[in-house]
C-alpha positions as CSV (number, residue, x, y, z in Angstrom):
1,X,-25.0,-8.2,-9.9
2,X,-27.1,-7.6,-6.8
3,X,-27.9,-4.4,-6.5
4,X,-28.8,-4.8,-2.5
5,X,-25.5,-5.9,-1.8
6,X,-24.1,-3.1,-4.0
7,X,-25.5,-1.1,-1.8
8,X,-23.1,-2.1,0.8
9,X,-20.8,0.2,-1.1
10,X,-22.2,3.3,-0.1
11,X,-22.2,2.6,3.7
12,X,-19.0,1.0,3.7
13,X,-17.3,4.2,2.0
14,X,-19.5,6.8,3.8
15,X,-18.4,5.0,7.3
16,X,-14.8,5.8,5.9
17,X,-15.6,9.6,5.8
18,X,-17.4,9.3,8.8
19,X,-14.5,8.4,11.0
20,X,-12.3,10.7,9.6
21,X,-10.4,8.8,7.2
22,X,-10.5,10.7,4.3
23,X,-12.5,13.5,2.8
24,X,-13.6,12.3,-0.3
25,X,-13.8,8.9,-2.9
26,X,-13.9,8.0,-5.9
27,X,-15.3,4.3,-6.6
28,X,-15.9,2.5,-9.8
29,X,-17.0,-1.2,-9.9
30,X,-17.4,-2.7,-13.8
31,X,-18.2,-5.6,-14.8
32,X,-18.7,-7.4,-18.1
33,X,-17.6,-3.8,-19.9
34,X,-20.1,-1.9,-18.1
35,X,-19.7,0.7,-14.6
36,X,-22.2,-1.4,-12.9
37,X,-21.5,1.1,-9.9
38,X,-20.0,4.6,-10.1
39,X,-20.0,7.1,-7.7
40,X,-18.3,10.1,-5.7
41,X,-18.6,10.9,-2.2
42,X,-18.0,13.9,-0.1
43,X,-15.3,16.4,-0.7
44,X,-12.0,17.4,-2.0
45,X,-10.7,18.6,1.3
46,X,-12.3,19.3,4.6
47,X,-13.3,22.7,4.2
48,X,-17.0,23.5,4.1
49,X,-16.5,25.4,1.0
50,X,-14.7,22.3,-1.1
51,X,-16.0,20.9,-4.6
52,X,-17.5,17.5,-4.3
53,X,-16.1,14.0,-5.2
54,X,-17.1,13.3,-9.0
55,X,-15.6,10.4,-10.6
56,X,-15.1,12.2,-14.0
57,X,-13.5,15.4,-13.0
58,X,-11.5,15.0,-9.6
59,X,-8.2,13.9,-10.1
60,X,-6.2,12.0,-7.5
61,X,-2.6,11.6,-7.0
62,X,-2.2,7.8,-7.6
63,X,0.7,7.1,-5.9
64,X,2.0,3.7,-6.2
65,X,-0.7,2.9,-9.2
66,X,2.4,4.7,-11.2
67,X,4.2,1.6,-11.1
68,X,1.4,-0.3,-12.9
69,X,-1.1,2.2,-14.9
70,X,2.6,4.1,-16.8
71,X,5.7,1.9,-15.8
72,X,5.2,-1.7,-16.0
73,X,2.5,-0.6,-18.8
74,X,5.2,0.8,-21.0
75,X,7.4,-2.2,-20.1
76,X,4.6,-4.2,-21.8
77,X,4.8,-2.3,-24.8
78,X,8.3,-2.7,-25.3
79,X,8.2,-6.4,-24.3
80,X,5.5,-6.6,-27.4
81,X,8.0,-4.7,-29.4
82,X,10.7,-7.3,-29.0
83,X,12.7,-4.2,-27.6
84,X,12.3,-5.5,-23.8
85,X,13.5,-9.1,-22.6
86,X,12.5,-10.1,-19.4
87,X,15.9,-11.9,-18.5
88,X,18.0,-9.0,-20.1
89,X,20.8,-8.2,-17.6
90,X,19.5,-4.4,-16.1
91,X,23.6,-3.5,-16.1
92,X,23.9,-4.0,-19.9
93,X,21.2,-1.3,-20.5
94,X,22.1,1.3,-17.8
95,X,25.6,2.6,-17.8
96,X,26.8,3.0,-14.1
97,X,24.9,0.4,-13.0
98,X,27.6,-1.8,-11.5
99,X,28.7,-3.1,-7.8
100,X,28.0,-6.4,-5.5
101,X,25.7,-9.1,-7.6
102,X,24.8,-6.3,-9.2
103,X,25.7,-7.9,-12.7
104,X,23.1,-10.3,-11.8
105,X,19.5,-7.8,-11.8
106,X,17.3,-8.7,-14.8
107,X,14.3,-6.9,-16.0
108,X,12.3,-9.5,-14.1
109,X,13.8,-9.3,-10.9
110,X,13.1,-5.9,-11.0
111,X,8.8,-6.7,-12.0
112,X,8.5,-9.1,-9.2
113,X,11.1,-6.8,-6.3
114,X,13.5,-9.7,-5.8
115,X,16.3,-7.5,-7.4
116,X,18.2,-7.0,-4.3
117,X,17.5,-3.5,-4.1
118,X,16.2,-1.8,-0.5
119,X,12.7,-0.7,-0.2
120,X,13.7,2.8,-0.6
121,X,16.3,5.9,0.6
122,X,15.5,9.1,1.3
123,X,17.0,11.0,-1.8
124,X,15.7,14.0,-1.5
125,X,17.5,14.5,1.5
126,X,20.9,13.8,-0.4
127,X,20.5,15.0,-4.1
128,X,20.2,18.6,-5.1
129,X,18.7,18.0,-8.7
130,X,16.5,15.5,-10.5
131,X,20.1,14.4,-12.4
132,X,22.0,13.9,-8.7
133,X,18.9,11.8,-7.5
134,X,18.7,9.6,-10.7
135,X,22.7,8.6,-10.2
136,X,21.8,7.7,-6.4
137,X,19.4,5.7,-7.3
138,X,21.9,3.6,-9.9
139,X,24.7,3.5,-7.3
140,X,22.3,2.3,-4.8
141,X,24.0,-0.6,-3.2
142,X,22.2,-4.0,-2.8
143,X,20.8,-5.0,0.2
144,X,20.9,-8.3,-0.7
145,X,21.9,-11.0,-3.7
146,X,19.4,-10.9,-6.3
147,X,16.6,-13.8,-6.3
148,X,16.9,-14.5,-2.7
149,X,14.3,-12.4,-1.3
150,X,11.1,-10.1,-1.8
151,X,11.8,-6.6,-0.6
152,X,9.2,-4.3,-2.4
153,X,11.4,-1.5,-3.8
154,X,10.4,2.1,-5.1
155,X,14.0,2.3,-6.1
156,X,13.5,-0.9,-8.5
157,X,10.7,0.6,-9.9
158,X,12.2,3.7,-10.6
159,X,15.0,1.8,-12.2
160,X,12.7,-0.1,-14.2
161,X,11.4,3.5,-15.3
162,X,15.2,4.6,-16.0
163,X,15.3,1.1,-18.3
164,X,12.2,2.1,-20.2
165,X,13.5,5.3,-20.9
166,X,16.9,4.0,-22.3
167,X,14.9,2.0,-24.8
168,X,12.3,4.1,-25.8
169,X,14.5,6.7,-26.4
170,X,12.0,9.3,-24.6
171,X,11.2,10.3,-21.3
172,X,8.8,8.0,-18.9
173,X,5.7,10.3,-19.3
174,X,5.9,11.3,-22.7
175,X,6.5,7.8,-23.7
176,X,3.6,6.4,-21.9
177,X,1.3,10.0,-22.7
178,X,1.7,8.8,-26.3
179,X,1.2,5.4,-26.4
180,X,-1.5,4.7,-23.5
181,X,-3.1,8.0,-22.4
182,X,-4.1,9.6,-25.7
183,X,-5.2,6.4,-28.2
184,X,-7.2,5.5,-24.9
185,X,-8.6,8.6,-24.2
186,X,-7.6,8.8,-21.0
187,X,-7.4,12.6,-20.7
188,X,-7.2,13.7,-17.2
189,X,-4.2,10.8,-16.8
190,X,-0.9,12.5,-16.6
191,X,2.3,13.5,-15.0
192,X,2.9,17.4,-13.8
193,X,-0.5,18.5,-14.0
194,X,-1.1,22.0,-15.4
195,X,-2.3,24.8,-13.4
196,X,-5.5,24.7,-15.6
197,X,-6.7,21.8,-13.8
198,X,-5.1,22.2,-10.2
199,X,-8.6,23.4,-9.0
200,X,-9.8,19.3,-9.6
201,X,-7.1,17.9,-8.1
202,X,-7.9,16.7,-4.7
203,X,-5.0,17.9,-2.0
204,X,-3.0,15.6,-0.2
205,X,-0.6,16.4,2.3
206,X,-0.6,19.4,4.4
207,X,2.7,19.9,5.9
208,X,5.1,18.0,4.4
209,X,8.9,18.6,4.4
210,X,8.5,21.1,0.9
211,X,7.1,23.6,3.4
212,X,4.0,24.2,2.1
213,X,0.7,22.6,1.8
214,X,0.3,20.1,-1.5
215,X,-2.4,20.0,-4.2
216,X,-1.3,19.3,-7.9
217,X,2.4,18.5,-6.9
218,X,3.3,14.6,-6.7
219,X,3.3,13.9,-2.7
220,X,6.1,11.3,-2.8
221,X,9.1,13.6,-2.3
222,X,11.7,11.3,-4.2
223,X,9.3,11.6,-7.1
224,X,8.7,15.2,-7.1
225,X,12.9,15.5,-6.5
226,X,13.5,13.6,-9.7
227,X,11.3,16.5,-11.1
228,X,7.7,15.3,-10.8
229,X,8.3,11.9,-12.8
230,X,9.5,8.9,-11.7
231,X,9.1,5.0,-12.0
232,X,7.4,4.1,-8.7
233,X,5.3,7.5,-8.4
234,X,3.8,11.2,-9.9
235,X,0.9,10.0,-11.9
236,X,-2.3,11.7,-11.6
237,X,-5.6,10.4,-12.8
238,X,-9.8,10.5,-12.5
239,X,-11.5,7.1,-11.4
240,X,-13.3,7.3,-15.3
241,X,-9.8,7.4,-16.8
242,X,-8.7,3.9,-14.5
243,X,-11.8,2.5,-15.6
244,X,-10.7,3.2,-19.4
245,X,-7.5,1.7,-18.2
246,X,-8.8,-1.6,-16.1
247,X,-11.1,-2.5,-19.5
248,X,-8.1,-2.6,-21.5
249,X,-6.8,-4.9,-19.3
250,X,-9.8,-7.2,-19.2
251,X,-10.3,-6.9,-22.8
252,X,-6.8,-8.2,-23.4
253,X,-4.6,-5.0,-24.0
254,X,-7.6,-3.5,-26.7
255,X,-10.5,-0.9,-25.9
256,X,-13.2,0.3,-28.3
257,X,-10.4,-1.2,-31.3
258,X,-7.2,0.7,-29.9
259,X,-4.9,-1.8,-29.4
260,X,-2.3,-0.6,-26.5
261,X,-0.4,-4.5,-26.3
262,X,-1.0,-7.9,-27.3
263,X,-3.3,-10.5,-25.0
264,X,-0.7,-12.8,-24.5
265,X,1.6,-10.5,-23.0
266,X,-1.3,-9.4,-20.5
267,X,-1.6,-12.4,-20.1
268,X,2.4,-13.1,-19.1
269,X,2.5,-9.8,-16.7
270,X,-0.4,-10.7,-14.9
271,X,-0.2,-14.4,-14.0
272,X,2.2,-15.3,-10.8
273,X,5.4,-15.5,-11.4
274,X,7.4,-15.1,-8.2
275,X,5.4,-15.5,-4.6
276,X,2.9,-13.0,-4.3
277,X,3.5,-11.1,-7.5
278,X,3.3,-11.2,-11.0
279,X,5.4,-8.9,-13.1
280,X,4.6,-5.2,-11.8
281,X,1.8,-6.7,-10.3
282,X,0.4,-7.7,-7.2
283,X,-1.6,-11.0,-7.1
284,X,-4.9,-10.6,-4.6
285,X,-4.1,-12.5,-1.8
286,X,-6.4,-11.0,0.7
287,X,-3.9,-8.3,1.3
288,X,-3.3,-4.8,0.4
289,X,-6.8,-4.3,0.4
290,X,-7.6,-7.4,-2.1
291,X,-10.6,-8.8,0.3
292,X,-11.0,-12.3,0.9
293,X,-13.6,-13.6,-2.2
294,X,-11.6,-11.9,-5.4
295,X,-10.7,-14.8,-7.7
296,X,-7.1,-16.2,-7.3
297,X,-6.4,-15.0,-11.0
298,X,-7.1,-11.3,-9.3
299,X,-4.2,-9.2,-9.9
300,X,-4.2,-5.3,-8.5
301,X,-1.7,-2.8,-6.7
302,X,-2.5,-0.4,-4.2
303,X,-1.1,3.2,-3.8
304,X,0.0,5.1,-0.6
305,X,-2.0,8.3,-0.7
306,X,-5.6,6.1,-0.7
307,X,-5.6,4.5,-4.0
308,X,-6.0,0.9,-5.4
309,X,-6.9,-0.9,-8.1
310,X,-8.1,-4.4,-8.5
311,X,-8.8,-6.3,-11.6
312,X,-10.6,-10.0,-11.8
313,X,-10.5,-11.7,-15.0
314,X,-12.5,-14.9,-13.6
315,X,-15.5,-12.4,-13.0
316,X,-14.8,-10.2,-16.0
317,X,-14.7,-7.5,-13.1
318,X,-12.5,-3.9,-11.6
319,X,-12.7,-2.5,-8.7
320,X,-11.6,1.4,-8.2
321,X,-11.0,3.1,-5.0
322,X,-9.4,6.4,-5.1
323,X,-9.0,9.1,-2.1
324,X,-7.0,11.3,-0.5
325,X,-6.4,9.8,2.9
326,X,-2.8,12.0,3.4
327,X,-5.0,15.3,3.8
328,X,-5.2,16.2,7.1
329,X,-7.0,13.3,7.7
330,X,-9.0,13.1,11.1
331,X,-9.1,9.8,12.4
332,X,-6.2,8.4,14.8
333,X,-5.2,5.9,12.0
334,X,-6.3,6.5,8.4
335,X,-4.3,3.8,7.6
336,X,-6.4,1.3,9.3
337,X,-9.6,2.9,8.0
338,X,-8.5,2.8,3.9
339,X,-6.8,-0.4,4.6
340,X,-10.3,-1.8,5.7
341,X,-12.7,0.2,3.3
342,X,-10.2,-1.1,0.2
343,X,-10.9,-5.1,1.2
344,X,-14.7,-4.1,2.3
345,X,-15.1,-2.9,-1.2
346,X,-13.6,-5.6,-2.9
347,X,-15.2,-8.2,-0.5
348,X,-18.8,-6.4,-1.8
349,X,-18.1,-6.5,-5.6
350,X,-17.2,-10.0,-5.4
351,X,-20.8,-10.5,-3.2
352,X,-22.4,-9.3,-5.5
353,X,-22.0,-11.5,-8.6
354,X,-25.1,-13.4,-9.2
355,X,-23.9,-16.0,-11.8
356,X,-24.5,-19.4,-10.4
357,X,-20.9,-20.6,-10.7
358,X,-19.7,-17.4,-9.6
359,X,-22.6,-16.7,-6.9
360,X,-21.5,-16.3,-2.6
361,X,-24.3,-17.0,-1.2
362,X,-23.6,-16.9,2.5
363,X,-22.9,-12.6,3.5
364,X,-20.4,-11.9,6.7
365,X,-22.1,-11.2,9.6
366,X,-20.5,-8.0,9.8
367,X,-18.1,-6.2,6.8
368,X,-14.7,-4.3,8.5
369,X,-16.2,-0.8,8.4
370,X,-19.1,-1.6,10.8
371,X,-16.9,-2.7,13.6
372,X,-14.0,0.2,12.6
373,X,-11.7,-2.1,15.2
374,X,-9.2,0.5,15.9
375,X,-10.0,3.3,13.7
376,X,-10.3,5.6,16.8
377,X,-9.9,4.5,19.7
378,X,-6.3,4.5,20.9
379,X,-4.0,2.0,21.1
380,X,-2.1,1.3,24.2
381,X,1.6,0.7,23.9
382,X,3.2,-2.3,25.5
383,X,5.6,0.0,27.8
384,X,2.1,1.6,29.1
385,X,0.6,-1.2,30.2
386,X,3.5,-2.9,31.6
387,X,3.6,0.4,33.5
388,X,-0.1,0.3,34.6
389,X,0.4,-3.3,35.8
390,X,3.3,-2.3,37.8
391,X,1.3,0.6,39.1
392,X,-1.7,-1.3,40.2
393,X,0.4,-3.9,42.0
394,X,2.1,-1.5,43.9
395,X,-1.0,0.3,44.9
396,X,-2.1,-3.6,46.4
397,X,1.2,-4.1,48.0
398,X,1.5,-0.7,50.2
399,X,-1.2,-1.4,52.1
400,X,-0.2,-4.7,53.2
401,X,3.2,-3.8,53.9
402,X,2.1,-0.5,55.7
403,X,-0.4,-3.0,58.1
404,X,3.0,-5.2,58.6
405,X,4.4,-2.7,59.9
406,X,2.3,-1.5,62.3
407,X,1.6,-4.5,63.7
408,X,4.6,-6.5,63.2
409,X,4.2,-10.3,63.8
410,X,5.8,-12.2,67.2
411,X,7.7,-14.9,66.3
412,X,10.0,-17.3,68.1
413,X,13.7,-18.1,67.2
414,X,12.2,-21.6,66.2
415,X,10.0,-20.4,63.5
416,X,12.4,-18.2,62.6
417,X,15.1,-21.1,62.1
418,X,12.1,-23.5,60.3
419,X,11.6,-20.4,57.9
420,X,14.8,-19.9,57.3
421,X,15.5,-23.9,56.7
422,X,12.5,-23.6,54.1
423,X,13.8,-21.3,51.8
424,X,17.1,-22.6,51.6
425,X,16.8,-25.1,49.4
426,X,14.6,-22.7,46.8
427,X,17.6,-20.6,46.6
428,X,20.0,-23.6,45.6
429,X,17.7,-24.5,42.6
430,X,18.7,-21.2,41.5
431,X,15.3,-19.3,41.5
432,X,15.0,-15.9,41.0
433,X,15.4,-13.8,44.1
434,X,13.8,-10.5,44.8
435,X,16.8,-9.0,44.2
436,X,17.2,-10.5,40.7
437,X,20.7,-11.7,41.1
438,X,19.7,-14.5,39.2
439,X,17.5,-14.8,36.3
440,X,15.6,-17.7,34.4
441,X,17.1,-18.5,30.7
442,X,15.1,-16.0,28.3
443,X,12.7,-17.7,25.9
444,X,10.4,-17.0,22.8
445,X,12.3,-13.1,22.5
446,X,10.5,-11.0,20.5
């Protein structure tokens, strides 16, 4: 790899902090089961007094990387197990799982969100324990018949979890803490983190509706109402432990001999299997912070918090961003800036491959985080400038109305009658008037 264009890295990242974006990164890039780059930058939290990024002791909240990295991981394992099948109706495994079409969810509908399911309620507004939220999620009606459309659903995932659970026979983080975590060594990966290690984790959000700011407690507030663990969020983890993870995949479900699933099923959850998606996973499509040169095998997910993870098989190649872009953050829209730092970084690992047949030769003229296009500055809403425009016309108009009157113009009752003949036939064809009493058809409605 090019270690000049690596370089691009460090100034894409740092322009991210820069603006305001976030505090703090974590960034990985491997390749050919090496961390060919790995670095942190800034700070836990603003303050002048926070611990610095390092990619081996913060721990992030990871967001949606839970539905990958622990949920569609153990539903791997089970799938290996012959446990699992992937067109196993979800209503025969979940008791209470029953209403509209909803006989016809399978376990894949659920890994590719075309299970009908919304994107998401607010539960923790409704349920009063971990239990109550659980059962809302299972009598969650259908938005819609199953197959028919995408809708990317946290409640799908955290039914998915709910299946694994019923199989295992254990809860979600136990199940995958034993089976991934520990034989991978992966020891600052975990749900609930401990008090012994709050003082790593970076914060996130600093008024949310729990009343108090958050740092070792999930941010999504369904997960931390179903208790801290749940399908689509409420794992924790260091960018060295992801890296761990991301190798595994490469290597085909194996790392340094632990075997954690079989290659073929890797194989089978990462490939496309419905639009955008594989099973769990997110096929890089130059979205979600994918870039535009990652491999079309690429699969990855992003997480909400600042997160992502990419992995390309084609270039034996992962690419880890993790921050904390919910904390306090001080640009105008941090969701802008991560969006763009995530594809700038995958956009420079891909540049940066040397091997002939994998080699881009010809760089962009400029990567997103140098021109920061609305980072900053602020956006002006449709109603405001419709409201400007009307402003400044106004401000034209008065003073040649104001002249009119001062110095009305002479006319004779001939010119008058000619005008008046002129217009008439205008008003038959039906054009608008200045009164608006009547109105062209309304096209191309937004």
């Amino acid at each position: 790899m090019s270690p000049d264009r690596l370089e691009i890295i460090d100034r894409v990242v740092s322009e991210g902090i820069r603006a305001g974006g976030f505090p703090g990164a974590a960034v990985i890039i491997g390749r050919q089961g090496a961390a060919v780059w790995r670095k942190g930058f800034g700070t836990l939290g603003w303050g002048l007094e926070s611990p610095t990024v390092s990619t081996d002791r913060t721990i992030y909240d990871l967001a949606s990387l839970t539905k990958v990295v622990a949920t569609t991981t153990a539903a791997m394992i089970l799938f290996d197990e012959g446990k699992l099948s992937l067109d196993a109706k979800v209503a025969d495994i979940i008791p209470g799982f029953v209403g509209k079409w909803k006989d016809e969810v399978t376990v894949r509908l659920l890994l590719t969100h075309r299970s009908g399911l919304p994107a998401g309620r607010d539960l923790w507004r409704i349920a009063g324990s971990p239990e109550q939220v659980r059962q809302a999620v299972i009598e969650t009606p259908l938005a819609f018949r199953p197959g028919r459309y995408f809708e990317y659903s946290d409640l799908g995932a955290d039914l998915l979890g709910m299946l694994v659970e019923a199989l295992a026979g254990m809860p979600l983080d136990v199940f995958v803490r034993q089976r991934v975590f520990e034989p991978l060594g992966m020891n600052d990966t975990f749900f609930l983190p401990a008090d012994s290690v709050r003082d790593r984790v970076a914060p996130t959000e600093v008024s949310p509706p729990r009343g108090y700011p958050l740092q070792g407690q999930v941010h999504d507030e369904n997960a931390y109402a179903m208790g801290g663990v749940a399908g689509h969020a409420g794992l924790f983890g260091t960018a060295d432990d992801l890296a761990i993870f991301a190798q595994m995949m490469l290597n085909g479900g194996v790392y340094e001999g632990t075997r954690i699933v079989s290659d073929s099923t890797v194989r089978l959850f990462t490939q496309r299997a419905a639009g955008s998606r594989a099973l769990g996973w997110e096929m890089a499509e130059g979205r979600h912070g994918a870039g535009e040169y990652l491999s079309p095998s690429a699969y990855g997910h992003v997480g909400f918090t600042g997160t992502s993870l990419w992995i390309d098989p084609q270039r034996d190649m992962f690419v880890i961003l993790l921050t904390n872009r919910v904390h306090a953050a001080r640009a105008r829209r941090p969701s802008t800036v991560i969006a763009d730092v995530r594809a700038d970084l995958a956009d420079a690992a891909a540049l940066s491959v040397t091997d002939e047949e994998l080699r881009i030769s010809v760089m962009p003229a400029a990567f997103r985080a140098d021109r920061a296009t609305n980072w900053n500055k602020p956006l002006r809403s449709r109603r405001s400038r419709h409201k400007r425009t009307k402003t400044r016309s106004a401000a034209h108009v008065k003073p040649a109305v104001k002249k009119a009157a001062a110095k009305p113009k002479q006319t004779t009752s001939a010119s008058a009658a000619k005008s008046a003949s002129s217009k008439a036939p205008a008003a038959k064809k039906g054009v608008s008037t200045a009164s608006g009493a009547k109105k062209s058809p309304a096209k191309g409605r937004r």
